[in-house]
N, C-alpha and C positions, 0 to 999 in steps of 0.2 A: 369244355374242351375248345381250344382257338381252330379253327379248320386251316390247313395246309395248303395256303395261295401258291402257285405255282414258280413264284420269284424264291419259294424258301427250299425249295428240292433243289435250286440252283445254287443259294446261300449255302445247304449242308455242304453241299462240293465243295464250294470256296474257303470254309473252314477247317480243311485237311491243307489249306495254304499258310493260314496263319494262327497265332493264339493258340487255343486250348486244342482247336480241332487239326492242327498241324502234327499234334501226336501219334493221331492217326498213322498216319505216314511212315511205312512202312522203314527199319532201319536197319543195316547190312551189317550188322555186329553191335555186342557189347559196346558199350563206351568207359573211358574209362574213367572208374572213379563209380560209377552208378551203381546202384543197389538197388535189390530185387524185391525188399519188401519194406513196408517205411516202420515196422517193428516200434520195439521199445526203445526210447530216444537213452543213451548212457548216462549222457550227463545232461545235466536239469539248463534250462536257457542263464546265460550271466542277465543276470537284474540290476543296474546302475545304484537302487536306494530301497530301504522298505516303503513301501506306499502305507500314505496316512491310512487308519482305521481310525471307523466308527467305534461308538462306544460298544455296540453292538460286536463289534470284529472284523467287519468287513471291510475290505480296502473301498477307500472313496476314489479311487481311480484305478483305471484298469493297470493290474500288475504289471511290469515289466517296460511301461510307456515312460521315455521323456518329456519335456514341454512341448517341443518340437512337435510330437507326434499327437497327443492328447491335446493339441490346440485346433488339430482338423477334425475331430471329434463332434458332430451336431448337436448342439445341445440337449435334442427332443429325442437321441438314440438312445435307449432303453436294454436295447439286447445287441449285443458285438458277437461276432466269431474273432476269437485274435490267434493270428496264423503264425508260428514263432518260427523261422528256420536255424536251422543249427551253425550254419556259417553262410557269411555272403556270398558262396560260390558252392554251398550244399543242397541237395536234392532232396534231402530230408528234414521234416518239421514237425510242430506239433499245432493242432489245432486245437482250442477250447471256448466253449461256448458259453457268455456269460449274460445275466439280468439285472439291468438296474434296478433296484428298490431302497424306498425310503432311507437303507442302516446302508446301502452302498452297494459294490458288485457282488455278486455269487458266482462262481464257478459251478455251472448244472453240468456241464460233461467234456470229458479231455479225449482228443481221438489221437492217433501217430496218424502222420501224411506226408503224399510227398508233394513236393513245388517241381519249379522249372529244370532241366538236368544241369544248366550250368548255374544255377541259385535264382540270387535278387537281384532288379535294377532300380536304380530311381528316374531312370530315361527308359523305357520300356520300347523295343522294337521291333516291330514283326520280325520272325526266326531270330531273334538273336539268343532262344531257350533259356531267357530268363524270366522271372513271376515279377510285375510291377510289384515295386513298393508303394504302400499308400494305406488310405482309407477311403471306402468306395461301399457307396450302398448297393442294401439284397432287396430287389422291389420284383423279381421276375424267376420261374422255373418249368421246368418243363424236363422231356425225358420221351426215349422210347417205348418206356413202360405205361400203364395209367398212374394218374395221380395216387400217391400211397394216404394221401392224406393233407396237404398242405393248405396253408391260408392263404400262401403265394397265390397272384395269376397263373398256371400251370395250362403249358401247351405240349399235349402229349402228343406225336406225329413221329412218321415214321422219317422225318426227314434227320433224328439224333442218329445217327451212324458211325462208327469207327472201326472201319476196315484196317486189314495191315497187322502190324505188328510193331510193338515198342523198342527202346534203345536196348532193354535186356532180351529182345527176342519174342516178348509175352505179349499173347495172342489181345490187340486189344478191344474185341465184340464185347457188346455191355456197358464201357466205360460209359456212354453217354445215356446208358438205361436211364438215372435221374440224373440233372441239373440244377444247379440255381446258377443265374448268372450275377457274375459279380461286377461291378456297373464302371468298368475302367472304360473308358474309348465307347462307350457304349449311350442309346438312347434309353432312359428309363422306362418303365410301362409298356417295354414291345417284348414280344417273343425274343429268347435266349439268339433263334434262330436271325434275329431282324440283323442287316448289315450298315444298318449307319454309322459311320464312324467320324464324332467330331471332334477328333484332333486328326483325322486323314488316316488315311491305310496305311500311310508306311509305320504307322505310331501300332500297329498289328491291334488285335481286338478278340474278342469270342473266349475272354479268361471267364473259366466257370468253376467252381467247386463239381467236380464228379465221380462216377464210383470209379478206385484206386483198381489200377490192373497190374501191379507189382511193381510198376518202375518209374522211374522219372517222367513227367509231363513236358510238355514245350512252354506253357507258362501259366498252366492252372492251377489250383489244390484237390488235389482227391484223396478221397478217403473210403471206409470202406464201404460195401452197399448197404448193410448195416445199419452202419452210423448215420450213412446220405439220409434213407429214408428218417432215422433221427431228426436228422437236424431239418428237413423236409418239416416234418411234423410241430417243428419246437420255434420255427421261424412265423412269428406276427407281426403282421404289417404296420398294426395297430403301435407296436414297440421300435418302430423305427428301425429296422436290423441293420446292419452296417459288418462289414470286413475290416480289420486291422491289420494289414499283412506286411512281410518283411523278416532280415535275419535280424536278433534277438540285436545286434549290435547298432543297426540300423534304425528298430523302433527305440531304444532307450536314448536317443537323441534327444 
């Protein structure tokens, strides 16, 4: 466990101003368009081409990416979460979690999630409630809870808080019980909680994968507590993890 320096009781706070912890934040109605629970997605994401398969079966690149996207890809990443949203300005996605091996990707688990309430951006900016687009490494997690299990560095402390209430009204205590942070604006190797941010604060920061509280986020992915502890468990450092996130139209680029 990382002990709770007294600059991060002040960080929790400042996280209810931007990013993921700005959800927090309590909200005076419905919005419209938002929805309360990230369910079963209808219809499947549009995919640009079939991706090459191994002789084996398995796609030699992550489904649904174009070159564009599969070019920022690190070579030595091994396991992706690739975060698909339903439209560039949708709240709702789907998340899946996949392994590279020798015959190529595997899909080990698909979750429903939601992103940011007003979708994607490829210019990401504090409040403006959208979820960066991109690929962004998982080297860091933490939670209110204890560690359920993970390989990550995991700083459990009471400073994960989310008072308030969401855009649907839904109460959101818990969202921050587990974390991983996903490494947009972020310094790698520090607490989810740490505030550096090197593209600057107005560029907003503290985007985390966390547990889902029924409704749209300010610009993280959550899913459900479930799953968290899942993908917690399933995430090694050893494999490189890494995020692929964005709507379905924006990774097949």
């Amino acid at each position: 466990m990382i002990m709770m320096k007294p600059r991060f009781a002040l960080l929790a706070a400042c996280l209810l101003l931007t990013g993921c912890g700005s959800g927090a934040v309590a909200s005076t109605g419905p919005a419209p368009g938002a929805t309360a629970d990230p369910g079963t997605p209808t219809t499947s994401p549009t995919v640009s081409s079939s991706p090459a398969m191994s002789p084996q079966g398995a796609p030699l690149n992550l489904p649904g990416l174009g070159p564009k996207t599969r070019a920022r890809i690190p070579t030595d990443a091994r396991q992706a979460v690739v975060v698909t949203g339903r439209g560039k300005d949708s709240p709702r996605s789907t998340a899946v979690l996949y392994r590279r091996t020798a015959e190529g990707w595997h899909a080990d688990a698909t979750w429903p999630a939601h992103n940011a309430l007003k979708g994607w951006s490829d210019h990401h900016m504090g409040n403006d409630l959208r979820s960066p687009i991109g690929v962004y490494g998982l080297t860091d997690a933490g939670g209110l809870l204890a560690d359920p299990g993970t390989r990550l560095p995991y700083h459990h402390s009471r400073g994960f808080v989310s008072p308030g209430t969401g855009f649907e009204g839904e109460p959101l205590a818990g969202s921050f019980d587990y974390v991983v942070a996903i490494n947009y604006n972020r310094k790698p190797g520090t607490t989810p909680l740490d505030w550096t941010r090197p593209l600057g604060a107005a560029r907003g920061g503290g985007i985390w994968f966390h547990v889902d509280h029924g409704g749209p986020t300010h610009g993280c992915v959550s899913i459900s507590e479930r799953h968290m502890k899942d993908l917690l468990r399933a995430l090694d450092p050893a494999l490189h993890p890494i995020a692929v996130m964005g709507d379905a139209k924006s990774l097949a680029r």
